[in-house]
The first five atom37 places (N, CA, C, CB, O) and aatype in JSON, in Angstrom:
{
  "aatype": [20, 20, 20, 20, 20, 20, 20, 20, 20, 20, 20, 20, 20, 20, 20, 20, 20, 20, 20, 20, 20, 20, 20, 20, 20, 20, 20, 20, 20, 20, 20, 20, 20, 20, 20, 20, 20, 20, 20, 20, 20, 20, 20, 20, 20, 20, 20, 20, 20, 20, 20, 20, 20, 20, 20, 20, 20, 20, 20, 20, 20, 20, 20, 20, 20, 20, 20, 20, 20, 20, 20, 20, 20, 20, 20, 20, 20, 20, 20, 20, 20, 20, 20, 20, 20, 20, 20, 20, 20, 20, 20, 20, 20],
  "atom_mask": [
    [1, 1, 1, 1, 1],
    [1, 1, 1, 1, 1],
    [1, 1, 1, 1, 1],
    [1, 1, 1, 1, 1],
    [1, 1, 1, 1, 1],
    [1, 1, 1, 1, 1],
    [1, 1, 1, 1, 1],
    [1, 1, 1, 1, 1],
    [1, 1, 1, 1, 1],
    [1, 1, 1, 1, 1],
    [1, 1, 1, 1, 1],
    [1, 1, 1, 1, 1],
    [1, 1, 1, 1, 1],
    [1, 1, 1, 1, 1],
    [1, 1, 1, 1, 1],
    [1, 1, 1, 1, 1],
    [1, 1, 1, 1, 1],
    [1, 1, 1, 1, 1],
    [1, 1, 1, 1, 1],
    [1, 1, 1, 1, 1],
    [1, 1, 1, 1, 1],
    [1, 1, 1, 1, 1],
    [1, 1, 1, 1, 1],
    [1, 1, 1, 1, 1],
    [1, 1, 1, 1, 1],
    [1, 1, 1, 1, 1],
    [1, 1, 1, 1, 1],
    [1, 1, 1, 1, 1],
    [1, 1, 1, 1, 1],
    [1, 1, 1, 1, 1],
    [1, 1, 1, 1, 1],
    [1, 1, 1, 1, 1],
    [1, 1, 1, 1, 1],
    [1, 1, 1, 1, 1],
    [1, 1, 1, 1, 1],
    [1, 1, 1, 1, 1],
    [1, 1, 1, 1, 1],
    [1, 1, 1, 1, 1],
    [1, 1, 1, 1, 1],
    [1, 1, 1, 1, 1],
    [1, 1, 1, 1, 1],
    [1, 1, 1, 1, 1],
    [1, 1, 1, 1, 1],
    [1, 1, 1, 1, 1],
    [1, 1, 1, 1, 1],
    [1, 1, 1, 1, 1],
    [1, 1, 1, 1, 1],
    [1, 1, 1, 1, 1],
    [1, 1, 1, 1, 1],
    [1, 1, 1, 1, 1],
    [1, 1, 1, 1, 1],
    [1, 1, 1, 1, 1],
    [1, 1, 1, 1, 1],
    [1, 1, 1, 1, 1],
    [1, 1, 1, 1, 1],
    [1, 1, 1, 1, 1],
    [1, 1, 1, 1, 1],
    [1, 1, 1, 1, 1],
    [1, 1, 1, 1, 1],
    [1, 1, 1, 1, 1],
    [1, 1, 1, 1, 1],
    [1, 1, 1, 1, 1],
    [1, 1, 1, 1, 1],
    [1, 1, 1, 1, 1],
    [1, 1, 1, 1, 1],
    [1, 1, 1, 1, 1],
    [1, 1, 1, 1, 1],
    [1, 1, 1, 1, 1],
    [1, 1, 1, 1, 1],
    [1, 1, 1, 1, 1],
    [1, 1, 1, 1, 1],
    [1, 1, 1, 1, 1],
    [1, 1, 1, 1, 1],
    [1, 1, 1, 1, 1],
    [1, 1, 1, 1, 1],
    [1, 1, 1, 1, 1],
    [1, 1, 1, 1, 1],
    [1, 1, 1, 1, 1],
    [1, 1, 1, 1, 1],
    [1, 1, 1, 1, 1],
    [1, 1, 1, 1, 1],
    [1, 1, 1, 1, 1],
    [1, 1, 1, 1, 1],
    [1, 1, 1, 1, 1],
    [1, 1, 1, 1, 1],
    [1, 1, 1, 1, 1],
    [1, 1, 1, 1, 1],
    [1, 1, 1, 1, 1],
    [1, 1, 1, 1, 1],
    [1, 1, 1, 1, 1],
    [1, 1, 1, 1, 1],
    [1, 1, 1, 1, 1],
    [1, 1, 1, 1, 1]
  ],
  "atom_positions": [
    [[-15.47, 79.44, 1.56], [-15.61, 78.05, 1.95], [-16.99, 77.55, 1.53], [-15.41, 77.88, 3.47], [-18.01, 78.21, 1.72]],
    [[-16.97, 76.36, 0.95], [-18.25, 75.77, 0.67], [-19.22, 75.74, 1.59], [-18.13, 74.6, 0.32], [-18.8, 75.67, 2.75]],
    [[-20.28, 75.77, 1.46], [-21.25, 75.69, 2.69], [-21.34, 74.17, 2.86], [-22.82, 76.43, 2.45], [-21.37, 73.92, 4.07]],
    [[-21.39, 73.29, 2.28], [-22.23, 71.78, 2.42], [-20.93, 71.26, 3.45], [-22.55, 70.58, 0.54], [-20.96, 70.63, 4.51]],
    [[-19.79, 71.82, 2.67], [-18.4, 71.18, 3.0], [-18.44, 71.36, 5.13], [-16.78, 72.45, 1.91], [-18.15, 70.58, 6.04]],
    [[-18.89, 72.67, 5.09], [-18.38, 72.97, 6.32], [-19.62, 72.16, 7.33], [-18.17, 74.78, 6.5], [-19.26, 72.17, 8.51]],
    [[-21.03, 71.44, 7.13], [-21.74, 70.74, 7.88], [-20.96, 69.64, 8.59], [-22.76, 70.29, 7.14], [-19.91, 69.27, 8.05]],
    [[-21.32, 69.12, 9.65], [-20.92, 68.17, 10.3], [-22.3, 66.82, 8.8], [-21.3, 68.52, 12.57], [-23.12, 66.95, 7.89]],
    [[-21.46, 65.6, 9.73], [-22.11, 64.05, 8.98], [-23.65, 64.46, 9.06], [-21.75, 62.26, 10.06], [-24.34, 64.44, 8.04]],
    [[-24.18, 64.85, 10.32], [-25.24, 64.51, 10.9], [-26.32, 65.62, 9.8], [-25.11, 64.77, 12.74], [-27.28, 65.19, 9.16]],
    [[-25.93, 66.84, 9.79], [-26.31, 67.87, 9.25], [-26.81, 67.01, 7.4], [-24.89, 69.16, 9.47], [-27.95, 66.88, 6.95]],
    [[-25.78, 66.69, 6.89], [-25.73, 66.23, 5.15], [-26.96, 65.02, 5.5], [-23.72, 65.39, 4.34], [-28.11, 65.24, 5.13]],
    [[-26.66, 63.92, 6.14], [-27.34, 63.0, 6.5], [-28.99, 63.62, 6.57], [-26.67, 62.46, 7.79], [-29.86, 63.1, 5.87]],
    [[-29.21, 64.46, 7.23], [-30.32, 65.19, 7.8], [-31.14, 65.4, 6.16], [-29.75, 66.83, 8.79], [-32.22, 64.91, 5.82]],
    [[-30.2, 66.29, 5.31], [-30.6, 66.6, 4.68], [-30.97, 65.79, 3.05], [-30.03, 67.45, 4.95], [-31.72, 66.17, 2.15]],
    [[-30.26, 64.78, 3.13], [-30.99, 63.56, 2.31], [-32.19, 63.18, 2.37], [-30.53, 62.48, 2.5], [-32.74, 63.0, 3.46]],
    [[-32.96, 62.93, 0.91], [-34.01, 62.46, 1.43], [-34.51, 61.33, 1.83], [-34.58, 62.72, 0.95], [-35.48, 61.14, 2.57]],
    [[-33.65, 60.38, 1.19], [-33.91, 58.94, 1.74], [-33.64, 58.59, 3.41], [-32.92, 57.97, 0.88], [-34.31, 57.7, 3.92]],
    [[-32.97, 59.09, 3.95], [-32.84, 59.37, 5.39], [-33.39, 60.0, 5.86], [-32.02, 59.69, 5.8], [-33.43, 59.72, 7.06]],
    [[-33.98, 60.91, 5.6], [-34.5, 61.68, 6.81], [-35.22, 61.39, 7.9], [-35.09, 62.45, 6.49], [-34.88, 61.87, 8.98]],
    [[-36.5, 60.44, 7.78], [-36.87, 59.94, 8.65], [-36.11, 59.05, 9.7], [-37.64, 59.52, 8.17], [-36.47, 59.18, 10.87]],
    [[-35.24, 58.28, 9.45], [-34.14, 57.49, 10.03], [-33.25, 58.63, 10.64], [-33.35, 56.52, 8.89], [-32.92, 58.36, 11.8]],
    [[-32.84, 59.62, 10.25], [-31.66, 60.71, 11.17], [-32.22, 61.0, 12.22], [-31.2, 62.19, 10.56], [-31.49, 61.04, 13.21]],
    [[-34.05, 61.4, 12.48], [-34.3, 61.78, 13.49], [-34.25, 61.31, 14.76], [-35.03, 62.06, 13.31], [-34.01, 61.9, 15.82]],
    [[-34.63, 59.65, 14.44], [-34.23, 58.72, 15.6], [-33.35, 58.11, 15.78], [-34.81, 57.97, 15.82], [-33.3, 57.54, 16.87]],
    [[-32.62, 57.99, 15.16], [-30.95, 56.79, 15.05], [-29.9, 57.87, 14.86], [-30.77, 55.4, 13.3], [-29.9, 58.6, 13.88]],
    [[-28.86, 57.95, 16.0], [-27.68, 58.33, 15.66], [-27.15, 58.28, 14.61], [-27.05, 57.96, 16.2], [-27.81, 57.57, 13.85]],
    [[-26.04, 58.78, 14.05], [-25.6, 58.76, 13.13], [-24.69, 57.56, 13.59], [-25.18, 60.01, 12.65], [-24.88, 56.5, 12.99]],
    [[-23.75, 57.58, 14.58], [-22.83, 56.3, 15.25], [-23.44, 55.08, 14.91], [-22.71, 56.29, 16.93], [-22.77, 54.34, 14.19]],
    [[-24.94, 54.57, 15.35], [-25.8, 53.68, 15.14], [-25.77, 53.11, 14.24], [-26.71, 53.94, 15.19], [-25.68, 51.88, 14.16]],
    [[-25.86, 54.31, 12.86], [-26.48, 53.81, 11.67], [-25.01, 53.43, 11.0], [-27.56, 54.98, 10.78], [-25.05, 52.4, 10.33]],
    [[-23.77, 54.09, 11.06], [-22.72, 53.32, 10.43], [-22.63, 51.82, 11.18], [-21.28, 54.18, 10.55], [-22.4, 50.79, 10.54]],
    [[-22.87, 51.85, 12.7], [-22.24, 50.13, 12.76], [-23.56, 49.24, 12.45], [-21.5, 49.56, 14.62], [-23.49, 48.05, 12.76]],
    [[-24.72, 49.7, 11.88], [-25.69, 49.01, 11.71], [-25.23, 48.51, 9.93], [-27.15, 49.92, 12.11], [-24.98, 47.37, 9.56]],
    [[-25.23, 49.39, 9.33], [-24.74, 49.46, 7.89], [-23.48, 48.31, 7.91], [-24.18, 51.16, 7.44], [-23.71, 47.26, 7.32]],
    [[-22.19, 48.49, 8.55], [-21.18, 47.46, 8.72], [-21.5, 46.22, 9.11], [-20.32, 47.81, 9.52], [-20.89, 45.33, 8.53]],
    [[-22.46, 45.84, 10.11], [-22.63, 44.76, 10.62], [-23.37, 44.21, 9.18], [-23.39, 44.81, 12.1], [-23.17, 43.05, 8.81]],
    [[-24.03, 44.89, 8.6], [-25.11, 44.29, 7.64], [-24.44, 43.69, 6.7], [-26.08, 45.25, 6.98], [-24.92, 42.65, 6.25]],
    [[-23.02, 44.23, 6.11], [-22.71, 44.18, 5.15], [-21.7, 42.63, 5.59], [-22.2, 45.64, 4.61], [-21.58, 41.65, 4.84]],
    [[-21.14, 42.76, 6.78], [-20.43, 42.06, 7.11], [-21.04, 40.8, 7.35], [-19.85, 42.55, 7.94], [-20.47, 39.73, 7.14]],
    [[-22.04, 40.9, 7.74], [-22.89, 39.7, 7.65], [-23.16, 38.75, 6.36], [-24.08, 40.15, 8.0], [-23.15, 37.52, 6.37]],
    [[-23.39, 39.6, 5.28], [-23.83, 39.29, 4.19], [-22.47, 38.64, 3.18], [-24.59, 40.58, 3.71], [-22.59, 37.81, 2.28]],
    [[-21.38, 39.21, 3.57], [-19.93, 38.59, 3.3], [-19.49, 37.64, 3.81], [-19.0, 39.26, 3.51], [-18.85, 36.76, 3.25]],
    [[-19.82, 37.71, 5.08], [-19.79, 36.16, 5.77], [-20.58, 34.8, 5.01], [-20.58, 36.31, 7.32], [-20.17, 33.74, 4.54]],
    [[-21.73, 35.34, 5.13], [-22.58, 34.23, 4.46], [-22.45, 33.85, 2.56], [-24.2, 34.8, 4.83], [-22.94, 33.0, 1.81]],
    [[-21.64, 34.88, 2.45], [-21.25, 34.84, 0.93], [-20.23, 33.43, 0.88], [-20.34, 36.46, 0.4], [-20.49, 32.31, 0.45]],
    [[-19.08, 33.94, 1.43], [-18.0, 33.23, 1.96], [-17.79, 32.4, 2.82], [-17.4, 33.73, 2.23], [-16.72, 32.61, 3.39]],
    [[-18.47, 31.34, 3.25], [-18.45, 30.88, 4.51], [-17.13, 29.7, 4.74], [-19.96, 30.29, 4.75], [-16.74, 29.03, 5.69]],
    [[-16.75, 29.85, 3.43], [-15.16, 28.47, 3.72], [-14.21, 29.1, 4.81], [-13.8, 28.19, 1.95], [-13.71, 28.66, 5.85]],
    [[-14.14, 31.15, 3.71], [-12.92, 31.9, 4.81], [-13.53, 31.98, 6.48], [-12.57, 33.85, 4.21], [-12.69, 31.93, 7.38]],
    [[-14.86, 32.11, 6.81], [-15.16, 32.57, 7.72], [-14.85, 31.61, 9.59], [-16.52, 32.85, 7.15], [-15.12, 31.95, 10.74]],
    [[-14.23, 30.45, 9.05], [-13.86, 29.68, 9.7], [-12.45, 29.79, 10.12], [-14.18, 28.73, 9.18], [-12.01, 29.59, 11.25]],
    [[-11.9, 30.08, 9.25], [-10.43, 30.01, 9.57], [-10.6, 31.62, 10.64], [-9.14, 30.04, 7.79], [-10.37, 31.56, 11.85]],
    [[-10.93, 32.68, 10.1], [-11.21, 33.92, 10.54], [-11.46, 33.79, 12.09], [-12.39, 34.51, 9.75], [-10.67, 34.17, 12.95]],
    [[-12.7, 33.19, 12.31], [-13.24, 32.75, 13.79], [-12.2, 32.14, 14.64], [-14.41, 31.67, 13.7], [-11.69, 32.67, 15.62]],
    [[-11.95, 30.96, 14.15], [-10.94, 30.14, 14.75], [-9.36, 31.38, 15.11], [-10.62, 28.66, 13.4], [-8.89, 31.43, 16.25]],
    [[-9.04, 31.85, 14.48], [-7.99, 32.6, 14.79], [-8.27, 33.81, 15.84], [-7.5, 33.08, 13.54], [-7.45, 34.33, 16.6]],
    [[-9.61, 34.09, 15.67], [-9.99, 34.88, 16.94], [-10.49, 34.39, 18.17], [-10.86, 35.7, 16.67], [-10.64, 35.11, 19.15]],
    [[-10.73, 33.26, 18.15], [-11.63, 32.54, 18.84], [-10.08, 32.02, 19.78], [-12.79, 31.28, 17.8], [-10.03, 32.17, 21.0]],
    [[-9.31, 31.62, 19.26], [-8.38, 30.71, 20.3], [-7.36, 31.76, 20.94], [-7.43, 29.34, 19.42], [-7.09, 31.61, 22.13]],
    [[-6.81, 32.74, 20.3], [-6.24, 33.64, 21.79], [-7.26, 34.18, 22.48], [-5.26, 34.97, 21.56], [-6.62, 34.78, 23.34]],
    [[-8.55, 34.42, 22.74], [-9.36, 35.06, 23.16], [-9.47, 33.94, 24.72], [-10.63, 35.33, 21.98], [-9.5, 34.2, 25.92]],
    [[-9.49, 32.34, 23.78], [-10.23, 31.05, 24.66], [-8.32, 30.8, 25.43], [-11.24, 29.12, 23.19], [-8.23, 30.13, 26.47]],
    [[-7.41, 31.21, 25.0], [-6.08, 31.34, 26.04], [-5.82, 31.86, 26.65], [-5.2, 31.45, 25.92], [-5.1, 31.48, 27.57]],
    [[-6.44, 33.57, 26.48], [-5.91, 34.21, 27.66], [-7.2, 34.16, 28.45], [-5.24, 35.72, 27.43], [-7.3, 34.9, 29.43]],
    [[-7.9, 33.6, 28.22], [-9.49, 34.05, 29.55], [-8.36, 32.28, 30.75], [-12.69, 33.28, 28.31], [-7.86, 32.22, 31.87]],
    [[-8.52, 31.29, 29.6], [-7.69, 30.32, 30.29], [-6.58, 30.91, 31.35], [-6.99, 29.53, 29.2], [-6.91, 31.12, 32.51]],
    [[-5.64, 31.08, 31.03], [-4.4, 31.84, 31.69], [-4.82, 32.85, 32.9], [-3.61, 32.75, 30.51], [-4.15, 32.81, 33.93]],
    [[-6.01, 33.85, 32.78], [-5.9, 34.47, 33.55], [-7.23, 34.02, 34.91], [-5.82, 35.73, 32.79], [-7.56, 34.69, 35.89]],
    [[-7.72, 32.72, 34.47], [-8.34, 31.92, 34.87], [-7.41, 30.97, 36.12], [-8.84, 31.31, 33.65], [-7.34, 30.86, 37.34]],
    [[-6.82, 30.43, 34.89], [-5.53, 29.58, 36.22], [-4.36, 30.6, 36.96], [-4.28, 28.2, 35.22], [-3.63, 30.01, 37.74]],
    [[-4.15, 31.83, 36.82], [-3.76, 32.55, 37.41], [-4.56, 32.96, 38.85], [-3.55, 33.34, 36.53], [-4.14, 32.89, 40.01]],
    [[-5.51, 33.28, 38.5], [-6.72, 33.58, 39.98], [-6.9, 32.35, 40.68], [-8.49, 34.08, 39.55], [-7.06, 32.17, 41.89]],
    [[-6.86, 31.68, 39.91], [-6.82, 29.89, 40.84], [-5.71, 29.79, 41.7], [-6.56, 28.36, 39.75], [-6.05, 29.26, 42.75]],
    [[-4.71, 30.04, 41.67], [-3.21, 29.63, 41.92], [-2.61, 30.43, 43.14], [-2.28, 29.94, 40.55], [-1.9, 30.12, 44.09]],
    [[-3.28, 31.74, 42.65], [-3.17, 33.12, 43.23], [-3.85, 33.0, 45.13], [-4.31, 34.32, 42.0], [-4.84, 32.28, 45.17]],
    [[-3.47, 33.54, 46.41], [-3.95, 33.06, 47.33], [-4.12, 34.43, 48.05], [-3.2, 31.95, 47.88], [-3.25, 35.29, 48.17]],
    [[-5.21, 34.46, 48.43], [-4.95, 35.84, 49.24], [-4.54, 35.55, 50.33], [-6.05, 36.75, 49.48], [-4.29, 34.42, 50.74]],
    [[-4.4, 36.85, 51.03], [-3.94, 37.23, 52.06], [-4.0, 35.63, 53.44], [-4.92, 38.72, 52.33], [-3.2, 34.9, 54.03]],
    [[-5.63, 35.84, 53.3], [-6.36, 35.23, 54.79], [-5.72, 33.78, 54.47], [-8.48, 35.24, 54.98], [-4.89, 33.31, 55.25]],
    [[-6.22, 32.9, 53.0], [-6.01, 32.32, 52.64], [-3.96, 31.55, 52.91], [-6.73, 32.87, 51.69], [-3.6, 30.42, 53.24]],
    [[-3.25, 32.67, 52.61], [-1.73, 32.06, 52.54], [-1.09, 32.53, 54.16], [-0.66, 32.91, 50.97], [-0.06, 32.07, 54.67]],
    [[-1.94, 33.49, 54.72], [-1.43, 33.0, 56.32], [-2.08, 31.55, 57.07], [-1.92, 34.34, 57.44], [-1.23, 30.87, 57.63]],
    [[-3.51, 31.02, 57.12], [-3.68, 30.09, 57.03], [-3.19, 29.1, 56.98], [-4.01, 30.12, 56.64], [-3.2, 28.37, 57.97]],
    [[-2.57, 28.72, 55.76], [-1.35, 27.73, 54.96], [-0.31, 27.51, 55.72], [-0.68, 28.3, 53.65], [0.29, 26.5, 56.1]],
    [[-0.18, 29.15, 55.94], [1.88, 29.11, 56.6], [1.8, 28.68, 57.73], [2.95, 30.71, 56.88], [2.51, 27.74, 58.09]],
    [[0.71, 29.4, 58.72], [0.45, 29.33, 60.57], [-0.03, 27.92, 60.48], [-0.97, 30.59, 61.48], [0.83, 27.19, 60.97]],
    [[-1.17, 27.16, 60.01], [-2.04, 26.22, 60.38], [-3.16, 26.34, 60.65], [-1.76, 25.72, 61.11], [-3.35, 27.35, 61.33]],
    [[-3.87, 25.88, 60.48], [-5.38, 26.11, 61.13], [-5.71, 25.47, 62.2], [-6.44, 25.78, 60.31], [-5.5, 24.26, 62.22]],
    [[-6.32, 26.12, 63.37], [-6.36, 26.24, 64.46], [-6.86, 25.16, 64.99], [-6.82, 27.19, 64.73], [-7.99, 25.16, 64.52]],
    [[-6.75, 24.11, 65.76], [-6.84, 22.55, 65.7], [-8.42, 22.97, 67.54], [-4.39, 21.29, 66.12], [-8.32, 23.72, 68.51]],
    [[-9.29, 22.23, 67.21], [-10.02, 22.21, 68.61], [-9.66, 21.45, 69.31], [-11.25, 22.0, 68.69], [-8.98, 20.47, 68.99]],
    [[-10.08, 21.77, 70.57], [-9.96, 20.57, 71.49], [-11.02, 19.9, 72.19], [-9.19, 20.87, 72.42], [-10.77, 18.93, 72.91]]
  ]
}
């Protein structure tokens, strides 16, 4: 079996030299979603006609169900609340 083959990410990473200083303090987890975000960023701003439609399609089931489960808790009555309702509330004299 190859030796390089059988290292974990962190190990190869380690052993680059352009990284090395960066492996010691940054996860390896870190540095891929740092790398993705970067790139993704930079595609965004490449593209910014698609990046609208993109948003918008994530943006509105996200802004329906927070809605929905919004007017659900509204609607919703607890306990203290729906005996209250049914009995009456207790009139002074």
């Amino acid at each position: 079996m190859d030796r390089e083959a059988s290292r974990s990410p962190t190990v190869l990473l380690r052993l680059s030299r352009d990284a090395r200083t960066l492996a010691h303090s940054v996860p390896i987890d870190t540095m891929i979603w740092k790398v993705a975000i970067r790139i993704a960023r930079r595609e965004a701003l490449r593209h910014k006609g698609a990046l609208a439609p993109v948003a918008t399609m994530l943006a509105l089931p996200v802004a329906g169900a927070s809605a929905a489960d919004t007017m659900l808790h509204t609607v919703r009555l607890t306990t203290t609340e729906q005996l209250t309702r049914d009995m009456g509330r207790p009139t002074r004299w």
